[in-house]
N, C-alpha and C positions, 0 to 999 in steps of 0.2 A: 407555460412554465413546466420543466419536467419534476416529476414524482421523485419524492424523496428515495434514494436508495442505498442500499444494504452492503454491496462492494463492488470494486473497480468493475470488475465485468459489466454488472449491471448499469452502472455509469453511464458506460462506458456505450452497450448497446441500446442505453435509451435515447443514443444523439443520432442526427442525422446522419446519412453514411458519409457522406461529403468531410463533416467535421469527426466522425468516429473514424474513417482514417489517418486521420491525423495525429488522433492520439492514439490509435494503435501503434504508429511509426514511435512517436515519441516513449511513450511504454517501452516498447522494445529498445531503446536509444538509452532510457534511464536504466535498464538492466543490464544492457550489454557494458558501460559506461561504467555503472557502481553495481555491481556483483552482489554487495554482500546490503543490498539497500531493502528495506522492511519499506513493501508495501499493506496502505488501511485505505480507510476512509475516516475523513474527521474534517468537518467544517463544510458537510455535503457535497466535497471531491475528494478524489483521488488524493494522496500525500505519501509523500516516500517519505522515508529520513535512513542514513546512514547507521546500520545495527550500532546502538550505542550513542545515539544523537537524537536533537532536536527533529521537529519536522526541515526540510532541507529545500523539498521544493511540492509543489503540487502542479495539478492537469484540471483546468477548464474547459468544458464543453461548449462553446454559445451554441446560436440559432446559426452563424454563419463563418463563425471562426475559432479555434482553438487558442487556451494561453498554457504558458508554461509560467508559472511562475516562483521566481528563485527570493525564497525567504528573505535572504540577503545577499540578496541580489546588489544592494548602493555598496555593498563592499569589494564590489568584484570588479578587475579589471574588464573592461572589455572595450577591446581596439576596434572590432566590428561594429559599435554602436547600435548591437541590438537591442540593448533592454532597455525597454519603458518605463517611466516612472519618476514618481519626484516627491514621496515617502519618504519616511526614516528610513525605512530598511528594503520590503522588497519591490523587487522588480518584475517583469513580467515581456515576455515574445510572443509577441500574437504573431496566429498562422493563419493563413486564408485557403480556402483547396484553390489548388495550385501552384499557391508558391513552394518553391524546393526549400526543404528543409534543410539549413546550415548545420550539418552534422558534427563539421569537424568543430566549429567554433560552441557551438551546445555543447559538445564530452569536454572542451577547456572548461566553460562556465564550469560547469556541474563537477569537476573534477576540484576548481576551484575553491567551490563552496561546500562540498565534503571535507576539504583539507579546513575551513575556519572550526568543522563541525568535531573535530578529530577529538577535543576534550572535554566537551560537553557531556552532561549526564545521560542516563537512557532516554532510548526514544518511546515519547508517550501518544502510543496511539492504545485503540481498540485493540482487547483480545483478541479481538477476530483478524489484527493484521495477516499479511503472509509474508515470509523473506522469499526474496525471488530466489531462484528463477523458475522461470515459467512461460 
């Protein structure tokens, strides 16, 4: 089990490289994507939320694969059939090293689910968040 940590980097470099490239990619996909998106750590991963929103989605490390997963997520269209799940609300895209990341259909979701987040209160994470970019 990995060590509890302090922020995304460390997270991030306490995974395998196999699955810490994956969430490098996705990282980068969440800020290219939503710009103006407050990353923390809270619930001992990763967690973005939209400056002015709820948490929106978070980044999972496994042993052999990475998730993405979108808070509310059951609320989201999606014609690709990627997200997992049969929750109230979220969803989740597990990655494996090697499968290609669905980019374009990731920036819908997440564009998606920023737009439910639009009227929501601030977002509650740690002081220590950071707003991208980075």
């Amino acid at each position: 089990m990995a060590k509890k940590t302090q922020t995304v980097d460390e997270y991030i470099a306490d995974r395998d490289e196999s699955v810490r490239e994956i969430l490098v990619s996705l990282r980068q996909l969440l800020k290219a994507t939503l710009p103006k998106v407050v990353e923390g750590m809270k619930w001992g991963a990763p967690v973005y939320c939209e400056s002015g929103g709820e948490p929106l989605v978070y980044l999972y490390g496994g042993k052999d694969h990475a998730n993405l997963g979108l808070l509310r997520g059951a609320e989201l269209d999606d014609p690709g059939e990627l997200l997992e799940g049969s929750g109230k609300s979220t969803r989740i895209i597990k990655l494996f090293p090697g499968d290609e990341i669905p980019k374009k259909a990731l920036r819908r979701l997440l564009r998606q689910g920023a737009k439910l987040e639009e009227n929501a209160p601030g977002c509650r994470l740690p002081r220590n968040a950071t707003s991208s970019p980075r």
